[in-house]
N, C-alpha and C positions, 0 to 999 in steps of 0.2 A: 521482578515484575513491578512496573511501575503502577502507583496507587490512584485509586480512581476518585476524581476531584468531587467535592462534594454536590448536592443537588443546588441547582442555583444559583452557582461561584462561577466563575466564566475561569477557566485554566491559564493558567501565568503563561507566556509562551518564553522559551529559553531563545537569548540571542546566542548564533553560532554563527562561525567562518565557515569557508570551505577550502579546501588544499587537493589540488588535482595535480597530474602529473604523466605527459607521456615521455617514450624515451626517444624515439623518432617524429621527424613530420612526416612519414608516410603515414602514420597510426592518423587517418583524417578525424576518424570519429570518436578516438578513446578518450578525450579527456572532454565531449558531451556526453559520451556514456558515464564516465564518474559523474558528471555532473548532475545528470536524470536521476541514478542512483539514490545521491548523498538528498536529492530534493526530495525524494520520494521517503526517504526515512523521516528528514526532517517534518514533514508534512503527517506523519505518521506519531512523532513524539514532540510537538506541539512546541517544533523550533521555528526561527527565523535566521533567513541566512542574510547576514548584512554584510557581508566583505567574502569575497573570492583570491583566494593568489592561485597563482598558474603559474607552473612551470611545463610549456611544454618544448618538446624534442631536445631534452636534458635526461641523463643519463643517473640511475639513482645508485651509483655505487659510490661517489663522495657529493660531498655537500656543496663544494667550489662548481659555483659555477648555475647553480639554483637560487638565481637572484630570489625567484617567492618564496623557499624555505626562510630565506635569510631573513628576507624581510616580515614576514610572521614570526619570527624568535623574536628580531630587533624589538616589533612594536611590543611584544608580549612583555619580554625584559625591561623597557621605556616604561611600563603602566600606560604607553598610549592603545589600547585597543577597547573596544567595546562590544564585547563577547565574551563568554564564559564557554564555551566549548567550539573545537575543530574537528570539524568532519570531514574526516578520507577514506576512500570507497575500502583499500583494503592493508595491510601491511606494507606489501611489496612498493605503493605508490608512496608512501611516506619514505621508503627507502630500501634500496638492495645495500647495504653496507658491508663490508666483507667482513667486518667489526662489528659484530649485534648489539654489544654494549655503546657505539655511536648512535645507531638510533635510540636503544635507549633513554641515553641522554638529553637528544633533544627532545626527546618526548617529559624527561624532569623537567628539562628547564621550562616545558610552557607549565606543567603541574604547581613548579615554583612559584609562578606569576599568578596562580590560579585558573588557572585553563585546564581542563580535561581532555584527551583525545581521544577519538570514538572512531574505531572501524568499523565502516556500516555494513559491510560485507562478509566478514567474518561471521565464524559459527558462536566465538567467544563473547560475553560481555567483559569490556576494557574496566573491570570495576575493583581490582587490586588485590581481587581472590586467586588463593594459590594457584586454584586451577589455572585460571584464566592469565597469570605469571606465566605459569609452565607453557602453555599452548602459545602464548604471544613470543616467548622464548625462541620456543622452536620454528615459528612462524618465519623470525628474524633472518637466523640462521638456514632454512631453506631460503628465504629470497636473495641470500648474499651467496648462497652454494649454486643456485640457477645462472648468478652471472660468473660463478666460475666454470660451473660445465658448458654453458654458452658460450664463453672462450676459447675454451680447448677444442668445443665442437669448430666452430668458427674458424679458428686458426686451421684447424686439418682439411677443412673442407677449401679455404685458401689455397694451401698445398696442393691439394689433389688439383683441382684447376690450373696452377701453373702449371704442373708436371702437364696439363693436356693443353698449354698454349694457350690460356685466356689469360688475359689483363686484370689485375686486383689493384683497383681503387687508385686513383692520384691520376695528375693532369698527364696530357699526353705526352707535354714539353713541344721545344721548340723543333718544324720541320715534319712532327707527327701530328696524325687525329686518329680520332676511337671512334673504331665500325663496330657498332651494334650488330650480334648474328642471333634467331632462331635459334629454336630448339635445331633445328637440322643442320646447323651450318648455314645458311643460307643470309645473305647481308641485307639488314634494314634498314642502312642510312646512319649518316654521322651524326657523332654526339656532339653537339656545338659546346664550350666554355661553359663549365654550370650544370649543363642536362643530365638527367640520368636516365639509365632504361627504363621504361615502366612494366617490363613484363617480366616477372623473376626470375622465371625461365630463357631470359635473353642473355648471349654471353659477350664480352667485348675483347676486342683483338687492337694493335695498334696498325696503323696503314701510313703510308707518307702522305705527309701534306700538301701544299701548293708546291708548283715547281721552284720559283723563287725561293722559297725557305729549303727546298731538298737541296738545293744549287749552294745555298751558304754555308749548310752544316757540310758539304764535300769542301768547299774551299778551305775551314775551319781544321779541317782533318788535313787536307793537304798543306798547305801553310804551316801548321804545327810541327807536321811531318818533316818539313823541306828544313824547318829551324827557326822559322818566328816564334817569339814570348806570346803567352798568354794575353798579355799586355797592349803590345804591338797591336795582334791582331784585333783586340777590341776596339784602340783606338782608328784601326782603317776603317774598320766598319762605322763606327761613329759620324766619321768624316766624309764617306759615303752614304748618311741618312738612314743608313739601314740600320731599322730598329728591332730591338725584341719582342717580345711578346707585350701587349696591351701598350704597345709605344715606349717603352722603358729604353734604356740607353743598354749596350754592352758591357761589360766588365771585366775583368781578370776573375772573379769568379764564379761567373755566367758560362767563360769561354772553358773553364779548368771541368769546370761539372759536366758542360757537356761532351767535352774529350772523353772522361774519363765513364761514362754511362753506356751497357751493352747493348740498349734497346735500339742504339744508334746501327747495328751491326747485326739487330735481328735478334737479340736473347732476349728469352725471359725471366729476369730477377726477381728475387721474392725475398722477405727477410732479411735484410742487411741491418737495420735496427731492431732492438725487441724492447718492450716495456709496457707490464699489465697491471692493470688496475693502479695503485698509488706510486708505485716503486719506479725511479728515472728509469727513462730507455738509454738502452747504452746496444755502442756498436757490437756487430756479430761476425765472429773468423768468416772469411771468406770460404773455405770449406765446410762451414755450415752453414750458406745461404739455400735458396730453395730454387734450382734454374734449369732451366729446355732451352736447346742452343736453337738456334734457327725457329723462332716461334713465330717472328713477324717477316717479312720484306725489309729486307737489309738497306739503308743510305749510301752505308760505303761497305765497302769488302774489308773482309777480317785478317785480309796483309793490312790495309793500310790502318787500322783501327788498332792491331797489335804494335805497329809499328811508332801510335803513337804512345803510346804505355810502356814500349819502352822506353821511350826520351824521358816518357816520367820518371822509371827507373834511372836511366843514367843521370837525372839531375840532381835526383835525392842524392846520389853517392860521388857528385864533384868532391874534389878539394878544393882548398883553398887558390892553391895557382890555377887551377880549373876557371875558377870564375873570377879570379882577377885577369889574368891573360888578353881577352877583350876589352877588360878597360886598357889595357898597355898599349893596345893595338888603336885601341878610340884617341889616344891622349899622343901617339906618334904621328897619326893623320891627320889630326886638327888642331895640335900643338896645344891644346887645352881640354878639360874634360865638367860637365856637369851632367843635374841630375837630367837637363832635356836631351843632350846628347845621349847618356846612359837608356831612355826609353827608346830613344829611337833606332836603336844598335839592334839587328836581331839576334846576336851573338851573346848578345849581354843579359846577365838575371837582372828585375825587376828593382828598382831602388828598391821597397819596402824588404825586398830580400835581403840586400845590400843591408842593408841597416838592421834585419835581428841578426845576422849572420858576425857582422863587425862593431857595432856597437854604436854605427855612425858612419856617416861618407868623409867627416875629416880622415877619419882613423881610415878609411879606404884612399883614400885619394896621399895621406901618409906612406901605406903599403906599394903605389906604385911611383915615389916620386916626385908628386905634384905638389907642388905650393901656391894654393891660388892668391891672386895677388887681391880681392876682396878680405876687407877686415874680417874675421868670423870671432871675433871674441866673443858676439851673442849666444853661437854654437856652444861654446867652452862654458860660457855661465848658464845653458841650458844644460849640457851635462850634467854639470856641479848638483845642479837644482833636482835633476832626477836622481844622483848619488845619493843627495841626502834624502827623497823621497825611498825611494829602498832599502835605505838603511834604518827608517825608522818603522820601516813597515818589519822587516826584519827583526827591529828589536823588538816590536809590540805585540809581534807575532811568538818571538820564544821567553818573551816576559812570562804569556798566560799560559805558553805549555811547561813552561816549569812549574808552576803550583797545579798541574793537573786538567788544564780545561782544554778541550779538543778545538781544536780552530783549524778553518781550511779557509785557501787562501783563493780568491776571483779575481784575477787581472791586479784593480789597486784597493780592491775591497776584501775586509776578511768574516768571514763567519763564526760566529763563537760560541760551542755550545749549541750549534744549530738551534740557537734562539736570538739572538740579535746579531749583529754587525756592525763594522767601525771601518771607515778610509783613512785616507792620510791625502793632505795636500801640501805644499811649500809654497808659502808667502814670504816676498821678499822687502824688506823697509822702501818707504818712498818719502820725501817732504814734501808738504804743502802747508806752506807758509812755515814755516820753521815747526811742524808739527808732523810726529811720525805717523804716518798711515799703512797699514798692510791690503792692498788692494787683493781681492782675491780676481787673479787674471782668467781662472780656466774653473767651470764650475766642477768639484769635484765628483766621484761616483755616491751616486745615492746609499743612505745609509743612515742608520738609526743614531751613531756618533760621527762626527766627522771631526778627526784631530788638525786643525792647521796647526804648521811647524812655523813659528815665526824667525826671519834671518835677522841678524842684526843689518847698521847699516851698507857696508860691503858684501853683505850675503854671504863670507867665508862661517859664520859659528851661528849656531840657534842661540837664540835668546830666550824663548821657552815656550808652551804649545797652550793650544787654545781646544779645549775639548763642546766642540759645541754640540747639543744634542739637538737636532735637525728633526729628530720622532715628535719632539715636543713644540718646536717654533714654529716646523712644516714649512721653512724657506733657506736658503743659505746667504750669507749677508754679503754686500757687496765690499765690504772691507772690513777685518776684526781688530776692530781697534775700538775704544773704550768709548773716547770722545764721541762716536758716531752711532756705539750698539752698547750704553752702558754695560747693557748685562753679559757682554764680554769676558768682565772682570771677574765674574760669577766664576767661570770656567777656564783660567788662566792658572797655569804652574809653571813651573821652572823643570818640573821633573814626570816622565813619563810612569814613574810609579804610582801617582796619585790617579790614577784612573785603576790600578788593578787595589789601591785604598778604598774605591767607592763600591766595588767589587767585593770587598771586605777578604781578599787574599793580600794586599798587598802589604809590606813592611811596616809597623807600628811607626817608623822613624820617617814615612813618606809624608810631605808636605802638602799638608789640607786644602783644599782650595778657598779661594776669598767669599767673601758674602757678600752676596747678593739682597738687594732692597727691593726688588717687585720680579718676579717670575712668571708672567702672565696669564697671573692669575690662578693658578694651581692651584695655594692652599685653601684658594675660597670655593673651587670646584669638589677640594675634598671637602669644606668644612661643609657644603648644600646637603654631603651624602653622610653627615653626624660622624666623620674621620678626619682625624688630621691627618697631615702627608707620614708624620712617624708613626701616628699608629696603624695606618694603613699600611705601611712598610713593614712595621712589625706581622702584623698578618698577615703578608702576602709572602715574607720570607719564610716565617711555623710553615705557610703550605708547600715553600719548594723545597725544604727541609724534610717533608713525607713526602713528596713524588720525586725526590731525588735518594729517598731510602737514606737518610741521615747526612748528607753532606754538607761541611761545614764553609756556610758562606762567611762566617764570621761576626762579631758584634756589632749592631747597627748601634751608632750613636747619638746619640741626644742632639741633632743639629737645631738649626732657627730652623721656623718653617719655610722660610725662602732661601738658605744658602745654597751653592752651587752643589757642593757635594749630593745632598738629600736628591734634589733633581735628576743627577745622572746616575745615581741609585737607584731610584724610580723609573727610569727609562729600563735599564738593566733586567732588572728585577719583573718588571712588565714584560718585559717580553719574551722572558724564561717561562712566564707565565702562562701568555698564551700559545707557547707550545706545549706546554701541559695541560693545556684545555680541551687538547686534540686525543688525551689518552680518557677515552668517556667511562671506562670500569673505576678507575683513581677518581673521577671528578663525583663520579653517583656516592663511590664511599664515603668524599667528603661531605657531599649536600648532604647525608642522612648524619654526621658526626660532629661536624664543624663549618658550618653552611654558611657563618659570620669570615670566614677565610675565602669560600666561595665569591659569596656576592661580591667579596674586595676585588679582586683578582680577575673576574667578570667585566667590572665598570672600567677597572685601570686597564684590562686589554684590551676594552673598545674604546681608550678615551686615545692610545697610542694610535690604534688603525685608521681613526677619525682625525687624530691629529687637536691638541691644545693648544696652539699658538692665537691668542688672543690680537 
């Protein structure tokens, strides 16, 4: 009970925030009702509310994506706010986390800064008594259990709808619109682009569109059918002005999508992807989708729609002379073959085919024959260039699963540790003025390191790599060369062990990287926060050392405070980190144990996501 101010003392009033939150914008009025609420207590315990965040039609099972959560931690953590306590009308609106130890957590981290959180709603006072632990506990833990039976409910109620021919969620696509029905069946008009029902009891069906769009998706079907590419047919339509949807152009996988969709033919699909709450979605057997054949008004009959799924099937299982053959036939009729000839063929797969299938149209146009009489040496040292890009993504990739660290690989980027990532690119020597430059021609895939390979001046042998950390500069340089980005030199080796050395897995006998004279500014960001960059390293490693349950990253070294190495240790290291910030029962143990490990680990993951390049 709070104490009653003396006779004649006018009562201090508490400065507070507020934090509101709905999860839909249909919810018109919930987040003035929190608002009423939280004013009406304020008003009651002689607060003042000077700042509001809002999150509304934000979903509280993660934090992605609640720009106002975020921004009330930031200021809280910054020391910029001017409040002492945040009031949220109840549990649930601070957050449904499927993880009760993530709310939590953000609820320490404002306590850390000095802020208090107060549900105004609740039966409980938020005041650190066991009771009030155990009730706020379980509080948690129902509002993150409500969004899991809300799911399951949801998803069944899904099911049962398509089994009876309604439409669940997503555009109509090209050729179709969504008729709104009554509870009886009965039609109330189409859903324009955007719109939704407004009566909950409304159900929607799909219906064909104009007749011009029915008219193209039949051509599309039939054309594919008869033996035109995906390709072809996008580019006729192109050339006839006929556009997609919102004016967009055609494509090859505009034209493939809509082949291959049954709503064209009257079914209704459901389920073909699944993914709930944090976990990626991934595709689902086609014998466990969720489908009612004949739901809608078919475009085209289910001969011709079958008939094209199967061309699908028989082109997935050519062979080789399968799809050469047509070039032989292109190259005897016009005594010459390219890539415009090859689109214009209907007999013929797709260059882009062409080229993952063979490794190239030299090597195709080798297979039937042809020697074109244009120089392609460019081609050949384009190869070359991609050889050795593969090959060092290759090596760098079973470098780090030999000493143990999980990596998975994107396209030209690899993931490591599901805590950072590194590319690869190939730079090849150029002169200007008698001075070597390595121009970076193609920017490479975004990425916390990005190794450029540099060639010598023939481009046949690496000369040695340039590990630039891209998390910390926040740019990629137009060319890695010394002369033009000192700090090049910082991150320059001969050998690709020296990056699993800053790693502290790599070989004792790996060659250190050079040192670097100014780092933009780093050490003087850690010295603002009373840390040098090693001792800050030192602390941040003790803490991945307990949330990695003893694994040995290996001895951090006494570097200068600016050399290369410390830096891309730092980078490293940072971002192991803030994936460990995401496990909120490991982070609360620490703030109560070792909270000087905390705060480090804190600053450095938000100085990566903000980005230090000075």
């Amino acid at each position: 009970m709070p104490r009653k101010s003396a006779p004649g003392r006018a009562k201090a009033t508490v400065r507070a925030a507020e934090y509101v939150r709905m999860s839909t914008d249909q919810q018109q009025y919930s987040t003035q009702n929190q608002s009423a609420a939280i004013a009406a207590y304020a008003a009651a315990h002689a607060m003042t509310i000077v700042k509001s965040y809002r999150d509304e039609g934000r979903s509280g099972v993660r934090i992605k994506g609640r720009r106002a959560l975020q921004d009330l931690l930031a200021d809280i953590r910054s020391g910029e706010k001017d409040y002492d306590v945040v009031l949220v009308y109840d549990v649930s609106r601070w957050g449904r986390f499927q993880n009760p130890d993530e709310a939590a957590y953000h609820e320490f981290v404002c306590n850390l800064g000095g802020v208090s959180v107060v549900y105004v709603a609740e039966s409980f006072s938020n005041d650190g008594t066991p009771f009030s632990a155990v009730l706020k506990g379980l509080k948690r833990v129902m509002a993150g259990e409500y969004s899991r039976e809300l799911s399951a409910k949801v998803y069944a109620g899904q099911c049962r709808l398509i089994g009876m021919g309604y439409r669940q969620g997503g555009s109509a696509g090209y050729g179709l619109r969504r008729m709104r029905l009554d509870a009886l069946g009965r039609p109330r008009g189409i859903l324009e682009h955007g719109q939704r029902k407004a009566v909950i009891t409304d159900r929607v069906i799909l219906v064909p569109g104009p007749m011009d769009e029915v008219r193209i998706v039949r051509r599309i079907f039939r054309e594919f059918a008869a033996g035109m590419g995906a390709a072809a047919i996008a580019r006729g339509l192109n050339a006839e002005a006929i556009s997609f949807l919102d004016g967009k152009s055609w494509n090859n996988h505009r034209i493939r999508a809509l082949l291959k969709n049954a709503k064209y033919v009257g079914d209704n699909v459901f389920g073909r992807t699944h993914g709930s709450f944090q976990l990626p979605r991934v595709n689902v057997p086609e014998d466990a989708w969720v489908m009612r054949k004949s739901s809608f008004k078919p475009l085209v009959s289910r001969q011709l729609f079958l008939k094209a799924r199967e061309r699908f099937e028989q082109m997935a299982k050519k062979s080789d002379e399968d799809v050469l053959s047509p070039l032989r036939e292109i190259l005897a009729r016009e005594g010459q073959i390219n890539s415009r000839l090859i689109r214009e063929d209907r007999q013929a797969v797709s260059v882009p085919t062409l080229v993952r299938r063979f490794g190239g149209l030299r090597h195709v146009y080798r297979l039937i024959g042809f020697t074109p009489k244009k120089n392609l040496a460019y081609a050949d040292a384009r190869a070359h260039f991609l050889g050795v890009r593969e090959s060092t993504m290759a090596d760098v990739k079973a470098m780090f699963e030999q000493v143990g660290l999980p990596v998975t690989r994107q396209g030209w980027r690899l993931q490591i540790e599901h805590a950072w990532s590194l590319s690869v690119a190939v730079v090849r020597t150029s002169l200007y003025h008698e001075t070597e430059r390595w121009y970076v021609r193609q920017v490479p895939d975004d990425a916390d390191i990005v190794i450029f390979v540099r060639l010598s001046a023939d481009g046949s042998t690496i000369r040695d790599y340039v590990f630039w950390p891209a998390a910390i500069y926040g740019f990629i340089p137009e060319n890695v060369s010394g002369r033009t980005y000192p700090a090049v030199a910082a991150y320059t080796s001969g050998s690709l062990l020296s990056l699993a050395r800053c790693l502290g897995r790599g070989s004792v006998d790996a060659p250190p990287l050079d040192h670097a004279t100014d780092i933009h500014g780093l050490a003087q960001r850690c010295r603002k926060r009373g840390q040098s960059i090693s001792e800050a390293l030192i602390i941040v490693e003790g803490f991945l050392e307990l949330a990695k349950e003893g694994a040995n990253f290996g001895a951090l070294e006494n570097a200068p405070e600016g050399d290369g190495e410390t830096i891309l240790r730092y980078v490293l290291l940072s971002r192991q980190g803030s994936v460990q910030l995401e496990n909120a029962a490991l982070v609360c143990w620490l703030a109560r144990h070792h909270q000087a490990a905390l705060t480090v680990l804190q600053w450095a993951s938000d100085d990566l996501l903000t980005g230090m390049g000075g």
